[in-house]
ZAMI-761550 format. One record per residue (C-alpha): residue number from 1; residue in one letter; x negated, y, z negated. Coordinates in Angstrom, 3 decimals. Layout:
! residues N
(NUM, 'a', (X, Y, Z))
...
//
This chain:
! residues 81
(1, 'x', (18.124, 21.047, -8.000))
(2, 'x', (20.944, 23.770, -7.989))
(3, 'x', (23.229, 21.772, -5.510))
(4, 'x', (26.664, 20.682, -6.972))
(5, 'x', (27.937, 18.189, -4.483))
(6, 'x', (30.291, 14.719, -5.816))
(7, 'x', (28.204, 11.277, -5.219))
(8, 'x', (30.806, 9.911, -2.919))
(9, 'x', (31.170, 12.795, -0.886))
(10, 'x', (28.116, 12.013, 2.321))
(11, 'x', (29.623, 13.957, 4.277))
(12, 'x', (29.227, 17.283, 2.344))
(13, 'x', (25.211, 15.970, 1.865))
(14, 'x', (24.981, 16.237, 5.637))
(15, 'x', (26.795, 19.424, 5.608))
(16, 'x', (24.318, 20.936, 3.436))
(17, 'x', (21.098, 19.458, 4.779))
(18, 'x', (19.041, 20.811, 7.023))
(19, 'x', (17.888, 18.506, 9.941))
(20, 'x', (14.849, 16.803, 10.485))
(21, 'x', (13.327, 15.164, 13.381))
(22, 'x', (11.780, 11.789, 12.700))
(23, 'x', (7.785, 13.193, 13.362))
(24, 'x', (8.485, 15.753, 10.306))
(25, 'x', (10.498, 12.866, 7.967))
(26, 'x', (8.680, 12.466, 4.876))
(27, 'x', (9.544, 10.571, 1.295))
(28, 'x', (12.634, 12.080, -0.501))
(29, 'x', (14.571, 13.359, 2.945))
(30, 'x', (17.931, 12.268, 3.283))
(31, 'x', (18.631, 9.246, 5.681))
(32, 'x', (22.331, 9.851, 6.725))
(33, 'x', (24.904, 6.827, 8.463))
(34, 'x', (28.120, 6.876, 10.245))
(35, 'x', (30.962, 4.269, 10.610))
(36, 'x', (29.966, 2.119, 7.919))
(37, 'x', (32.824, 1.678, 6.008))
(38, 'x', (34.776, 4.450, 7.339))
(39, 'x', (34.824, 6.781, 10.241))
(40, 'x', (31.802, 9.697, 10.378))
(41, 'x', (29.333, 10.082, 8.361))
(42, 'x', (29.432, 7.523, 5.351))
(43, 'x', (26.563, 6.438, 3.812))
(44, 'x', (23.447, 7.950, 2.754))
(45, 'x', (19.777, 6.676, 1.438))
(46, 'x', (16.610, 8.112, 0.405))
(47, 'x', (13.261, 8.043, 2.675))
(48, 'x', (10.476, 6.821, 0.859))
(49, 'x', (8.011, 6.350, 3.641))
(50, 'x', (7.072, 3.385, 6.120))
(51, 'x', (10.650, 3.641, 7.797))
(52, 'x', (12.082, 2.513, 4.749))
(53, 'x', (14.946, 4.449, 2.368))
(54, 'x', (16.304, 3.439, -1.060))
(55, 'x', (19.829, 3.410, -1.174))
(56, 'x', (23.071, 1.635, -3.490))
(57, 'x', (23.952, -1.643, -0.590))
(58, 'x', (26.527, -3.757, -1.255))
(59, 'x', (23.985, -6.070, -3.804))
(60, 'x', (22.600, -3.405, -5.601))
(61, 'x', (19.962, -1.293, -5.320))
(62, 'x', (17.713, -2.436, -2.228))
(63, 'x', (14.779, -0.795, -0.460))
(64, 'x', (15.480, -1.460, 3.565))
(65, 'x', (13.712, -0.543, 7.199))
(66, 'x', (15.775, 2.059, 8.922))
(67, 'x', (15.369, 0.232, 11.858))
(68, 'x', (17.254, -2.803, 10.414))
(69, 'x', (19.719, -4.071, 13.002))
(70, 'x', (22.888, -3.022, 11.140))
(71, 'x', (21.581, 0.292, 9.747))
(72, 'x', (20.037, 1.353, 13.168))
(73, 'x', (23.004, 1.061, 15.210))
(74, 'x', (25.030, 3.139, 12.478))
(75, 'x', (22.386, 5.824, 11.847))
(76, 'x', (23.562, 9.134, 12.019))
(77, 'x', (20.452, 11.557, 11.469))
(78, 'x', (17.895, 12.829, 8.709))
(79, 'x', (18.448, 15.654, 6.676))
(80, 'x', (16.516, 17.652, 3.866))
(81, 'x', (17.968, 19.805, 1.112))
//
C-alpha cells in the first residue's frame, strides 16, 4: 500500500495512522497496545469486526475480543492508514 514501515516497529504504525474513534472502527483498522512487553506503544492487531482483531500472540496466530481483560487494560487507541 505505498507505506514502508519495519514489522517490529508499532510505534512508527501509530505514528503514521490516523485516529479513529470506536463508532467509526471498521474491519482492517489498526488496533494499537501499550506496555505489553515494553514501555509505549507495543503491540498492534488487525480489526476484523465484532470487537475482535487478528494479531501474532504469544501461541500463534489468534483471533481475540478487544475487550479481553489483559488486552483492554493495555489498549492504547485505533488507528487507520
Amino acid at each position: 500500500n505505498g507505506y514502508n514501515i519495519g514489522r517490529t516497529s508499532v510505534a512508527a504504525y501509530r505514528a503514521q495512522a490516523q485516529s479513529v474513534s470506536a463508532s467509526s472502527l471498521r474491519a482492517g483498522d489498526i488496533v494499537f497496545f501499550q506496555n505489553t512487553y515494553k514501555q509505549g506503544v507495543s503491540h498492534a492487531g488487525i480489526y476484523i469486526g465484532g470487537g475482535q482483531f487478528i494479531h501474532a500472540g504469544s501461541s500463534g496466530v489468534q483471533i481475540t475480543n478487544v475487550q479481553d481483560s489483559y488486552w483492554s487494560k493495555h489498549f492504547h487507541s485505533y488507528g487507520r492508514l
